[in-house]
N, CA, C and O of each residue as an XYZ file, in Angstrom:
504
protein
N       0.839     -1.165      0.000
C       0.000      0.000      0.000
C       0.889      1.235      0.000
O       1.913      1.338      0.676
N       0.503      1.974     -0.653
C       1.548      3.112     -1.037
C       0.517      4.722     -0.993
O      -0.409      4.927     -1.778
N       0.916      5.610     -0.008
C       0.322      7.161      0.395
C       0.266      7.629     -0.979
O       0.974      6.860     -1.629
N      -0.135      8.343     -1.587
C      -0.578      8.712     -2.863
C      -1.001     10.268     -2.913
O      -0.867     11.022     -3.877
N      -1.607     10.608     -1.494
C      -2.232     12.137     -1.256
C      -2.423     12.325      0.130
O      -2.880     11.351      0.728
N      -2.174     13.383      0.810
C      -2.596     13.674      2.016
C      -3.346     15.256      2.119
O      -2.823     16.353      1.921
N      -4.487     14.987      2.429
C      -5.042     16.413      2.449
C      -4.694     17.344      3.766
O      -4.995     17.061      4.926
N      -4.159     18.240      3.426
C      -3.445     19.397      4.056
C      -4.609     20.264      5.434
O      -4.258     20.767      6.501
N      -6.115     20.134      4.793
C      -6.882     20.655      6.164
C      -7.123     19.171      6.582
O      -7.710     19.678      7.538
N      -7.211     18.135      6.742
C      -7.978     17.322      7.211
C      -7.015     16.127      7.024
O      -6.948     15.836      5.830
N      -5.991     15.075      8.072
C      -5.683     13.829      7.922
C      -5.919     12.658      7.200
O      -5.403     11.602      7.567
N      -6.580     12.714      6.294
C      -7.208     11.915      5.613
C      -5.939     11.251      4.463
O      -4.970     11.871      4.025
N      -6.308      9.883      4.189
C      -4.998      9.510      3.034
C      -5.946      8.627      2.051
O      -6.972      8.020      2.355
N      -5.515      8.697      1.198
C      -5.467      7.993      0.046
C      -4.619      6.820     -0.765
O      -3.481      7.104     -1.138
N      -4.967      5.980     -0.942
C      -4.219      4.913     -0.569
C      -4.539      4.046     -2.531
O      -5.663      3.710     -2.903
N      -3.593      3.930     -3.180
C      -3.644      3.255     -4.265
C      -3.656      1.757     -4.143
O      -2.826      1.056     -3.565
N      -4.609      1.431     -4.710
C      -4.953     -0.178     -4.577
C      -6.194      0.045     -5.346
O      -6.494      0.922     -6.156
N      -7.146     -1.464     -4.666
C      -8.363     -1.759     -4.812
C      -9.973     -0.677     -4.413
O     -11.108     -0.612     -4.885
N      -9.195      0.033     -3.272
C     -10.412      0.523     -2.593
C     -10.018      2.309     -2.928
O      -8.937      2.750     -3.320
N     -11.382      3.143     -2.596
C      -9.913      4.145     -2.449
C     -11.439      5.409     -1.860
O     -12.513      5.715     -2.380
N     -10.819      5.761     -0.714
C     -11.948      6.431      0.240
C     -12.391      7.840     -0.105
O     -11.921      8.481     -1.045
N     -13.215      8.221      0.623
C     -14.026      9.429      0.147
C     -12.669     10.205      0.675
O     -11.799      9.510      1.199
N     -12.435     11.829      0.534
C     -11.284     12.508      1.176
C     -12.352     13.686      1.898
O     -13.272     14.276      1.333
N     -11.924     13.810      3.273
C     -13.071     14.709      3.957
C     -12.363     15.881      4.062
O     -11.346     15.850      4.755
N     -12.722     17.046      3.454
C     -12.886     18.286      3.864
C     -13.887     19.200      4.847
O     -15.116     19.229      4.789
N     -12.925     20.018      5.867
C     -13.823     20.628      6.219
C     -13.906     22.337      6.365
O     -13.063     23.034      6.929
N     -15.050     22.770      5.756
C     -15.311     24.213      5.347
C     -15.374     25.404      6.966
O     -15.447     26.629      7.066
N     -15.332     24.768      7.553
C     -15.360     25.108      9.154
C     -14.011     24.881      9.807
O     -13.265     23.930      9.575
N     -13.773     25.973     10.736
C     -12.382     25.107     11.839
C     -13.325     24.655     13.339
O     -12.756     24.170     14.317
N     -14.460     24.851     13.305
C     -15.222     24.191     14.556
C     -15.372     22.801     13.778
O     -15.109     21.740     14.344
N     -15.762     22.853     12.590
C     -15.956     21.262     12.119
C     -14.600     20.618     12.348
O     -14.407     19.712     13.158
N     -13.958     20.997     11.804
C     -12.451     20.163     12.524
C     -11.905     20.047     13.407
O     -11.085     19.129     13.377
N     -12.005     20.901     14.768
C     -12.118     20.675     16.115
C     -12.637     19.734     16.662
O     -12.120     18.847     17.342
N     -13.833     19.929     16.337
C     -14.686     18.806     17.158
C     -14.438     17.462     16.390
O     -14.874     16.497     17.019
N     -13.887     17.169     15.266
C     -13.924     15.971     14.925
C     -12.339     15.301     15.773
O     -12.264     14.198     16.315
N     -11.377     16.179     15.687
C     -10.128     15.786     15.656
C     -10.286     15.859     17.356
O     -10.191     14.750     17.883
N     -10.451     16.695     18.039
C      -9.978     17.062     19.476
C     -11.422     16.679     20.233
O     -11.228     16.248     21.369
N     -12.999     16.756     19.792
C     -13.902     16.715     20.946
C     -14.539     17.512     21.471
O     -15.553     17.379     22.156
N     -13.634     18.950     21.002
C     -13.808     20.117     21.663
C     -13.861     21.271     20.437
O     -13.397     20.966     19.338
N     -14.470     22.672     20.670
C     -13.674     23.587     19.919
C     -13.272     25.089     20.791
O     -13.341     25.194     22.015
N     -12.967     25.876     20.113
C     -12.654     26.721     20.922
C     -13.409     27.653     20.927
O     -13.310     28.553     21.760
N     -14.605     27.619     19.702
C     -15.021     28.802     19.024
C     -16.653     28.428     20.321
O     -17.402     27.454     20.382
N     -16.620     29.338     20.897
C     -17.771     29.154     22.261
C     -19.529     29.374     21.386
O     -20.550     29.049     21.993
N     -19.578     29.897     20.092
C     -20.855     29.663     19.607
C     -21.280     28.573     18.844
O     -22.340     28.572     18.218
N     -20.278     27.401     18.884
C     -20.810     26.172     18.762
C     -20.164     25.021     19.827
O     -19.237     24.212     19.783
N     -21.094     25.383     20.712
C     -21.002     23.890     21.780
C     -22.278     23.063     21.580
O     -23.422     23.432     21.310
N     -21.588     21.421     21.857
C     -22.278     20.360     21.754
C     -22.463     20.061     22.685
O     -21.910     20.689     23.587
N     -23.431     18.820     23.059
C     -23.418     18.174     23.624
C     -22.626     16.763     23.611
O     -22.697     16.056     22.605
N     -21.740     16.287     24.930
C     -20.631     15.172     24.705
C     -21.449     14.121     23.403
O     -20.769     13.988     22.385
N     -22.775     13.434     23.412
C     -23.385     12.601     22.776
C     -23.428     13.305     21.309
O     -23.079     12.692     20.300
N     -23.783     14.343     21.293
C     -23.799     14.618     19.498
C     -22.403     14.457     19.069
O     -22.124     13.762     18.093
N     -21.378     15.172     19.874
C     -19.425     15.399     18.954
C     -19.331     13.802     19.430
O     -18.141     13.776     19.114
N     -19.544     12.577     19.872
C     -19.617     11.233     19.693
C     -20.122     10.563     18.147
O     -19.641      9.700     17.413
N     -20.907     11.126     18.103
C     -21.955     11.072     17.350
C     -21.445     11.185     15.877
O     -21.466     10.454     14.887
N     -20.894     12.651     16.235
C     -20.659     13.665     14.825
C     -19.459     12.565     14.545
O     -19.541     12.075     13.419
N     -18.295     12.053     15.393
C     -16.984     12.194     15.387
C     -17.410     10.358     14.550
O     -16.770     10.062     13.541
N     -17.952      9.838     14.831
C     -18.234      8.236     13.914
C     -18.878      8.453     12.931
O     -18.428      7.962     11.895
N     -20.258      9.312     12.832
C     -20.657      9.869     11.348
C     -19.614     10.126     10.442
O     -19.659      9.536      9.363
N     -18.600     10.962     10.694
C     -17.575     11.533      9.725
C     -16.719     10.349      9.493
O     -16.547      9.974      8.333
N     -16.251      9.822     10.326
C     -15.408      8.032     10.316
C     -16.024      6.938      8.569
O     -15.590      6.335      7.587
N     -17.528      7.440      9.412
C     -18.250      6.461      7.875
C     -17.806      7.027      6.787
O     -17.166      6.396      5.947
N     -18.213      8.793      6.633
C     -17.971      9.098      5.517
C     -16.464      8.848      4.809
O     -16.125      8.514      3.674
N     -15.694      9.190      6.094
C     -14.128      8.623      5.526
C     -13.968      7.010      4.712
O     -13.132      6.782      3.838
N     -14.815      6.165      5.154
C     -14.376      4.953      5.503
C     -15.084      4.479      3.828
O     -14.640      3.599      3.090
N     -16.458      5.508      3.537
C     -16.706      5.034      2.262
C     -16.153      4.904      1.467
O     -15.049      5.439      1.564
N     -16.438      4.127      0.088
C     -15.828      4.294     -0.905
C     -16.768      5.238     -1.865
O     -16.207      6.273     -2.223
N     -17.788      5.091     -2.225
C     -18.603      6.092     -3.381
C     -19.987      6.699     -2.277
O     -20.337      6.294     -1.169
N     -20.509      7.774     -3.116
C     -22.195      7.799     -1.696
C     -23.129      7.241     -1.725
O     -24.150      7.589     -1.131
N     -22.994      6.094     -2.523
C     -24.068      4.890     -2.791
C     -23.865      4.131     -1.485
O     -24.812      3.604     -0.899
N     -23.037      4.101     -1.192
C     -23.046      2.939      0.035
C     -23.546      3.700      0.800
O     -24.434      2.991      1.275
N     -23.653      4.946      1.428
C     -24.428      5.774      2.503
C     -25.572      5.162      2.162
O     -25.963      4.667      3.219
N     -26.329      4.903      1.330
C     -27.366      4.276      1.503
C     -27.985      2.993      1.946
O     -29.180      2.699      1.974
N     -27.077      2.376      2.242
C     -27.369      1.135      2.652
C     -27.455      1.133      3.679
O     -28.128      0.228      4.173
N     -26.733      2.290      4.701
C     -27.284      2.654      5.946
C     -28.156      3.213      6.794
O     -27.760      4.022      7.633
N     -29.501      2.848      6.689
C     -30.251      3.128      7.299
C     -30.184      4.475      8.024
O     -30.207      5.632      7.606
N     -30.110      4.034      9.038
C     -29.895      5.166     10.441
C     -28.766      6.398      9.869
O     -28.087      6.747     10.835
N     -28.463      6.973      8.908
C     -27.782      7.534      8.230
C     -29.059      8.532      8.036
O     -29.249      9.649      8.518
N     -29.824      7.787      7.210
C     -31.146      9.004      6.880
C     -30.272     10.451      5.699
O     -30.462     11.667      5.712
N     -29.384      9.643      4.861
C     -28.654     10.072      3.528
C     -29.969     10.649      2.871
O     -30.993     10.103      2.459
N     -29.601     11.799      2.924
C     -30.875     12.318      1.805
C     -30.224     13.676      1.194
O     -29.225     14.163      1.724
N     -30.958     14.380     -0.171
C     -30.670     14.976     -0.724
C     -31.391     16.471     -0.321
O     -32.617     16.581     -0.307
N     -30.554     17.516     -0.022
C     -31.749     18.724      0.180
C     -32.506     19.322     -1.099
O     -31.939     19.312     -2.191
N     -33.480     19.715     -0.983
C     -34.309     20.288     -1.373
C     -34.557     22.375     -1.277
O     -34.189     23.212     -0.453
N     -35.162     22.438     -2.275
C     -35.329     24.211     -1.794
C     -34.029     24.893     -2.140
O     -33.385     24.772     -3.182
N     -33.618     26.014     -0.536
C     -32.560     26.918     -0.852
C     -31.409     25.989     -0.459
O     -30.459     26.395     -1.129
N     -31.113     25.231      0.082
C     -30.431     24.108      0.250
C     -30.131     22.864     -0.935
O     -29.403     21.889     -0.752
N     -31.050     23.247     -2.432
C     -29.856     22.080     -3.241
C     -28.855     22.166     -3.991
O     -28.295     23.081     -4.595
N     -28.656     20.714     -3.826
C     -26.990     20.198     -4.417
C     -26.713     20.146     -3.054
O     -25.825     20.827     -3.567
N     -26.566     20.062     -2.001
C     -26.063     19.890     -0.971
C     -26.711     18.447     -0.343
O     -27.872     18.137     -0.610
N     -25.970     17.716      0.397
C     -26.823     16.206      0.761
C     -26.293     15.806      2.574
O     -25.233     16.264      3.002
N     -26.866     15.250      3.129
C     -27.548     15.639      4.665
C     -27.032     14.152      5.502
O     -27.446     13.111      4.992
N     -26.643     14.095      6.055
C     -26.774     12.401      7.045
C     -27.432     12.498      8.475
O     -27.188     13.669      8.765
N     -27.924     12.112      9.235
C     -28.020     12.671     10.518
C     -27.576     12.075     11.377
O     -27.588     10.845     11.412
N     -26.962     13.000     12.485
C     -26.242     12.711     13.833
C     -27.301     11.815     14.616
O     -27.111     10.647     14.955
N     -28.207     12.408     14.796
C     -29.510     12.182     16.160
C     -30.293     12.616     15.372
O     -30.279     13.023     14.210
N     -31.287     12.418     16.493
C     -32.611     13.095     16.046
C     -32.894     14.380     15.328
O     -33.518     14.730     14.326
N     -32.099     14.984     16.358
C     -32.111     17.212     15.893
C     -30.681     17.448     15.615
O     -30.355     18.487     16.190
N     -29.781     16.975     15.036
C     -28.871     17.196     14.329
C     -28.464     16.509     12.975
O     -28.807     15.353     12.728
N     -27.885     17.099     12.303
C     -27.517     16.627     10.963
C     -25.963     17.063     10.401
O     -25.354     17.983     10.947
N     -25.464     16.403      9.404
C     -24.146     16.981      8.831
C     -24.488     17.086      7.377
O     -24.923     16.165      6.686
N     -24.282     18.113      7.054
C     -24.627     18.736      5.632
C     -23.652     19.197      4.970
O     -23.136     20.234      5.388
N     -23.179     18.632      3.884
C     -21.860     18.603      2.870
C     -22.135     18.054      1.629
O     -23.035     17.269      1.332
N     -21.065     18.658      0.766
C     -21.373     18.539     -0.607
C     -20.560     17.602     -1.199
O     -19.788     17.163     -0.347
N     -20.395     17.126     -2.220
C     -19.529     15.827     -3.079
C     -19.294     16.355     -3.982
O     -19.950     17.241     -4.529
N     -18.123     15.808     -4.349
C     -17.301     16.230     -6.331
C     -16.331     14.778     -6.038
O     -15.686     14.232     -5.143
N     -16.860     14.544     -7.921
C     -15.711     13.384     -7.786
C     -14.136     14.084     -8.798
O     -14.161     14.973     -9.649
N     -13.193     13.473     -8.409
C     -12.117     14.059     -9.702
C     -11.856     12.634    -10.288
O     -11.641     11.597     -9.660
N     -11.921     12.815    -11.571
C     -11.582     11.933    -12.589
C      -9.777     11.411    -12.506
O      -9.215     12.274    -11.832
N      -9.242     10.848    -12.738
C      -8.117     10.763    -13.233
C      -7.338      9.203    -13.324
O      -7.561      8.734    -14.440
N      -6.736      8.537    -12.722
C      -6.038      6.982    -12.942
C      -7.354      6.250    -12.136
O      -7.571      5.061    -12.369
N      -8.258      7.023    -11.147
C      -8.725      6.458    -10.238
C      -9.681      7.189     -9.943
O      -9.308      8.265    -10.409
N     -10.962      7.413     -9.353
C     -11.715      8.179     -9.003
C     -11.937      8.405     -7.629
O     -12.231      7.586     -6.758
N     -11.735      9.780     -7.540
C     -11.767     10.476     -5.710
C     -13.081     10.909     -5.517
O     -13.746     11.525     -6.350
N     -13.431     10.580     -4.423
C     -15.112     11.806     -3.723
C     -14.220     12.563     -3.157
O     -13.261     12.185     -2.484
N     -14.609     13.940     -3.496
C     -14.254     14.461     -1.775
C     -15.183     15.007     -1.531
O     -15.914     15.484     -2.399
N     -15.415     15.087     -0.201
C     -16.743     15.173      0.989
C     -16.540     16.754      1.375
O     -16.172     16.874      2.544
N     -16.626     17.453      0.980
C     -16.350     18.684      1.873
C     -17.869     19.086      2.813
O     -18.922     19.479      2.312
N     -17.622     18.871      4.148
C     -18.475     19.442      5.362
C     -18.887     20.385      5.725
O     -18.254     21.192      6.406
N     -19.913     20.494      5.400
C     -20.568     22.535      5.637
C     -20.627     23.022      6.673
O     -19.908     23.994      6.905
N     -21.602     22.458      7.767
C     -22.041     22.866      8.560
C     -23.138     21.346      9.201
O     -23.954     20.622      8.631
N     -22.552     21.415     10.778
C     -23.579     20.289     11.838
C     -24.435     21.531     12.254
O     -24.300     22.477     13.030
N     -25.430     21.057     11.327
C     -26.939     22.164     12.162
C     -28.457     21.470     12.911
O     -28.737     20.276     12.806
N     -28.940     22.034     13.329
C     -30.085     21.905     13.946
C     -30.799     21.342     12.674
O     -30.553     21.929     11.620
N     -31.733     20.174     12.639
C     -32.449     19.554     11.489
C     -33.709     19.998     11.408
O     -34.345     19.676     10.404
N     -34.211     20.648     12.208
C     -35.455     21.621     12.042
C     -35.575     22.646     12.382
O     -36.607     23.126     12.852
N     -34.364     23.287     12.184
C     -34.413     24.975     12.778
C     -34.256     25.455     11.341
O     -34.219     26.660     11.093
């Protein structure tokens, strides 16, 4: 197995072979706080310990995929596409009243990449 790419905001690798994972970006530095550390610093987005649990294995899947077809096979994911002033953008949910909302692009080239870039963990009915 041989490193191939490392994305510069976000730990994520890419790995040439058989499989080859979504690459997660994130459009936030609270989104990357809380995934990497648990915590952030920025005091107008605090969680609760159970949602950044939550959030921090949601994002794991998305890493762990290979295309966003398989998000669907997961149920409790609740993968859906937005609608309204919200499309092109597509949704998974944390819990009940939270969600992670991020967009997809694939790049063409020897191999095909998703990358996931992460918008915003918001309130799912606010």
């Amino acid at each position: 197995m041989q490193i191939i790419k490392k994305s510069s905001i976000f730990t994520a690798y890419l790995y040439r072979g058989q499989t080859l994972n979504m690459e997660i970006k994130f459009t936030q530095k609270y989104l990357r706080e809380l995934y990497e550390f648990g915590r952030t610093t920025d005091k107008k987005h605090r969680f609760q310990p159970d949602v950044i649990k939550r959030y921090q294995s949601r994002i794991e899947i998305l890493e762990n995929a290979e295309k966003i077809e398989e998000l669907l096979s997961i149920h409790s994911l609740h993968y859906e596409v937005l609608k309204g002033d919200k499309k092109g953008i597509s949704s998974i949910r944390v819990n009940n009243q939270y969600r992670i909302e991020f967009k997809t692009s694939q790049v063409v080239s020897e191999t095909v990449a998703t990358i996931c870039n992460i918008l915003e963990l918001s309130k799912h009915y606010k």
